[in-house]
C-alpha positions as CSV (number, residue, x, y, z in Angstrom):
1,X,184.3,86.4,-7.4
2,X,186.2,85.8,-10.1
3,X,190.6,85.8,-9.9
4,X,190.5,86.5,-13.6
5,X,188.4,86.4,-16.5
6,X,188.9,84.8,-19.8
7,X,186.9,85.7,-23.0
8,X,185.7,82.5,-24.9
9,X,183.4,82.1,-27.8
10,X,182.2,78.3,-28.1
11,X,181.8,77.2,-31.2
12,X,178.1,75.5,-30.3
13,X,176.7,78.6,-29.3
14,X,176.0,82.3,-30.1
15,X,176.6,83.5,-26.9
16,X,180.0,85.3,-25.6
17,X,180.8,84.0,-21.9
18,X,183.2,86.1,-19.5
19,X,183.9,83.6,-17.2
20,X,186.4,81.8,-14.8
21,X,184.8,78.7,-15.8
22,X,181.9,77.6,-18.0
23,X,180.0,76.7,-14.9
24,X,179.3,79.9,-13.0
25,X,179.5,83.6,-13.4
26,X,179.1,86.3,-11.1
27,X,176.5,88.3,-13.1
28,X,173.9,87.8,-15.8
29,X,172.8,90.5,-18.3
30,X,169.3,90.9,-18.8
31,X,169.0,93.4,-21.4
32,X,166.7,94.7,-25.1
33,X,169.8,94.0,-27.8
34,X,167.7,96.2,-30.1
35,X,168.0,99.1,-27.9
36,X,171.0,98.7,-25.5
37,X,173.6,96.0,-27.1
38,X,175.8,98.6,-28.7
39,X,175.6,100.7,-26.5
40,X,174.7,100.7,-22.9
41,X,175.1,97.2,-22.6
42,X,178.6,96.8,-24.4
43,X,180.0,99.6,-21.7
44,X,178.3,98.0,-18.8
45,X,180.0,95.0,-19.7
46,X,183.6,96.2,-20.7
47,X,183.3,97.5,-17.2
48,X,182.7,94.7,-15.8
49,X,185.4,92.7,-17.4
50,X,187.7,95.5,-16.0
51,X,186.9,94.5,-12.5
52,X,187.5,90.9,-13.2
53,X,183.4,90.7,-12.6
54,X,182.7,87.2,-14.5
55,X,179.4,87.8,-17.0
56,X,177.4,86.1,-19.0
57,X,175.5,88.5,-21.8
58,X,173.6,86.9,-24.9
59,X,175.3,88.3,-27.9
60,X,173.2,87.8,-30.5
61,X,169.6,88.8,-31.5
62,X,167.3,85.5,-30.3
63,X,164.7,85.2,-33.1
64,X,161.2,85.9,-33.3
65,X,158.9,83.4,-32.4
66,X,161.2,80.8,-30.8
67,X,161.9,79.4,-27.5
68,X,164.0,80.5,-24.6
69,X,167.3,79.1,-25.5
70,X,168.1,76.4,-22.7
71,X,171.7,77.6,-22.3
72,X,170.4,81.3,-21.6
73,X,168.1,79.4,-18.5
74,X,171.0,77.3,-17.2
75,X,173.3,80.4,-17.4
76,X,170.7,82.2,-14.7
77,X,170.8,79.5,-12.7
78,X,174.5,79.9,-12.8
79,X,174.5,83.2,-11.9
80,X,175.2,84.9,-8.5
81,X,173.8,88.6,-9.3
82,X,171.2,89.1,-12.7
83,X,171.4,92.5,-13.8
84,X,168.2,93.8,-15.3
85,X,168.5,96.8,-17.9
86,X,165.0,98.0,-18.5
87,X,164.8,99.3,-21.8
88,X,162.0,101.4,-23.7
89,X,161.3,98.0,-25.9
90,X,162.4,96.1,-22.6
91,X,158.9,94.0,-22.4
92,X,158.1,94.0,-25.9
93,X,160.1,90.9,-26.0
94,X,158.5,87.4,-24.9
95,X,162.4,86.5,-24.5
96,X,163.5,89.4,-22.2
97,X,160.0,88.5,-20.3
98,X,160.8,84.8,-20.0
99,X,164.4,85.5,-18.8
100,X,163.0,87.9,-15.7
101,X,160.6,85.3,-15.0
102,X,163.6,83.3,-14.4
103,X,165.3,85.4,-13.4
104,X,162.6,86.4,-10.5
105,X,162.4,82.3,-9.9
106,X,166.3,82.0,-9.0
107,X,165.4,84.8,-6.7
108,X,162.6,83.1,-5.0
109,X,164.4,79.6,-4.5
110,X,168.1,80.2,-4.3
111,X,168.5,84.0,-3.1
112,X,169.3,85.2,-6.6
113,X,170.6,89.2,-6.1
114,X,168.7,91.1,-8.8
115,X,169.7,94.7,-9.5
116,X,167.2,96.9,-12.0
117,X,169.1,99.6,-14.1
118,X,166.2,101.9,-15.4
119,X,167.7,102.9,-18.6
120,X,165.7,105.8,-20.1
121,X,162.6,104.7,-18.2
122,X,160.9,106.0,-15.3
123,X,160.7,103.3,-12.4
124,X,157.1,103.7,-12.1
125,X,155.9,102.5,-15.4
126,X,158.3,99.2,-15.1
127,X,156.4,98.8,-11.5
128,X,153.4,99.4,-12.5
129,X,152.8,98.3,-16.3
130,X,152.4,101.9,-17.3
131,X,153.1,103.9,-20.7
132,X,155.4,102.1,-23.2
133,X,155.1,98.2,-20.5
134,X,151.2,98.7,-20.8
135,X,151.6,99.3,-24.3
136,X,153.9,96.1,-24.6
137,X,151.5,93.7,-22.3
138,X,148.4,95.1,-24.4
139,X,150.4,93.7,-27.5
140,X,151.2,90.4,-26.3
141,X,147.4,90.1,-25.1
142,X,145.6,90.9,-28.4
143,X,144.3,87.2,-29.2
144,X,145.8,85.4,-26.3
145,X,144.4,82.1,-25.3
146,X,144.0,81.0,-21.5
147,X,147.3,79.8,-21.4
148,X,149.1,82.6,-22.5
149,X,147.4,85.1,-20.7
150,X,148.2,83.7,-17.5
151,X,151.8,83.6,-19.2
152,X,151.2,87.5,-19.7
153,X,150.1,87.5,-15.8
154,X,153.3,85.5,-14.4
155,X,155.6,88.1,-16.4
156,X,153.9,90.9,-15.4
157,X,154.1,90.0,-11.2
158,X,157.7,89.4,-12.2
159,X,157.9,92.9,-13.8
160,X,155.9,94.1,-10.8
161,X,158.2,92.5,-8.5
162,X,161.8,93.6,-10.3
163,X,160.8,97.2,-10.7
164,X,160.2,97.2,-6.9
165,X,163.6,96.7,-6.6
166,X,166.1,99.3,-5.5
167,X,168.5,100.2,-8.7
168,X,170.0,102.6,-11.1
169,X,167.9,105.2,-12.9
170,X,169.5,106.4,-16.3
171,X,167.6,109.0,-17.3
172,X,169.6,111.3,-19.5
173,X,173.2,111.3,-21.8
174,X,174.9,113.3,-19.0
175,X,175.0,110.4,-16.6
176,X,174.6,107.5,-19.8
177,X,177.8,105.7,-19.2
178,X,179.3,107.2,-16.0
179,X,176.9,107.3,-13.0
180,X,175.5,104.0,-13.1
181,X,179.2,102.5,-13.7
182,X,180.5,104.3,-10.5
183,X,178.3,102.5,-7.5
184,X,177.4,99.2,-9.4
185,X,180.7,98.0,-9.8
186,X,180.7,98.5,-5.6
187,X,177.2,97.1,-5.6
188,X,177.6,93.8,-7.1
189,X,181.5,93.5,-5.4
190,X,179.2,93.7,-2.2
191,X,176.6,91.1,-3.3
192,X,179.3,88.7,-4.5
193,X,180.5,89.1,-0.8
194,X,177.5,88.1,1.2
């Protein structure tokens, strides 16, 4: 756990790290900028900074068509808890798919901690690939070669995998900011623990 945390931009990337060090942070933010970033996402990270929880968040939109940046990879691997915030345009992005399927390797070979927040989305459908994610996978499927559908398979066992997962449900603008807030701070000061 982090003593204290330090904002720093570096001037060779786009990203924002809240971190003790450049090496490691306690969690990393898996979240749909589109949807959550100005939002959501920047209150689940000012809380975060408030409890000296070092995080790693991307801070800019990644564009359309690229590659998964390598820093965004290494900063999973350097992570001790990803935080997944499913969105409603969560798995329309091959980036926010390539990240869980990180994200869901880390877990598998070094005991990676994930915790799902299920903002504005019913558990279910992120499980099982239903409503708006079948929607999603049926888009990245239309005119997919071998290789990409079995792309499309590997993200959706991840998705599969991550919804299975006990986490937050944010399902209304009553408990938006407030409820998930109050246990995951406790949550992830527990995971950082063991």
């Amino acid at each position: 756990m982090a003593s204290s945390t330090n904002q720093q931009r570096l001037s060779s990337s786009s990203s924002i790290f809240y971190s003790h060090s450049q090496q490691s942070y306690d969690v990393f933010l898996s979240f749909r900028g589109e949807d959550t970033r100005r939002s959501f996402t920047d209150h689940l990270c000012s809380a975060f900074i408030r409890n000296n929880i070092s995080t790693f968040r991307d801070d800019e939109e990644l564009p359309k068509g690229g590659e998964i940046a390598p820093e965004l990879l290494q900063a999973i691997e350097e992570s001790r808890v990803a935080i997944v915030v499913f969105s409603k345009i969560y798995a329309d992005s091959k980036w926010c798919l390539e990240e869980l399927l990180k994200i869901i390797d880390c877990k598998e070979e070094r005991d990676l901690k994930i915790i799902p927040i299920f903002y504005h989305v019913d558990p279910l459908e992120v499980r099982n690939q239903k409503g708006i994610f079948e929607e999603a996978f049926a888009h990245h499927e239309e005119n997919a070669d071998e290789e990409k559908k079995e792309k499309i398979r590997r993200w959706k066992t991840a998705m599969k995998e991550a919804g299975n997962l006990a986490g937050y449900h944010v399902k209304d603008r009553q408990n938006r900011f407030s409820q998930p807030f109050y246990g995951l701070n406790h949550t992830i000061q527990y995971a950082l623990s063991v």
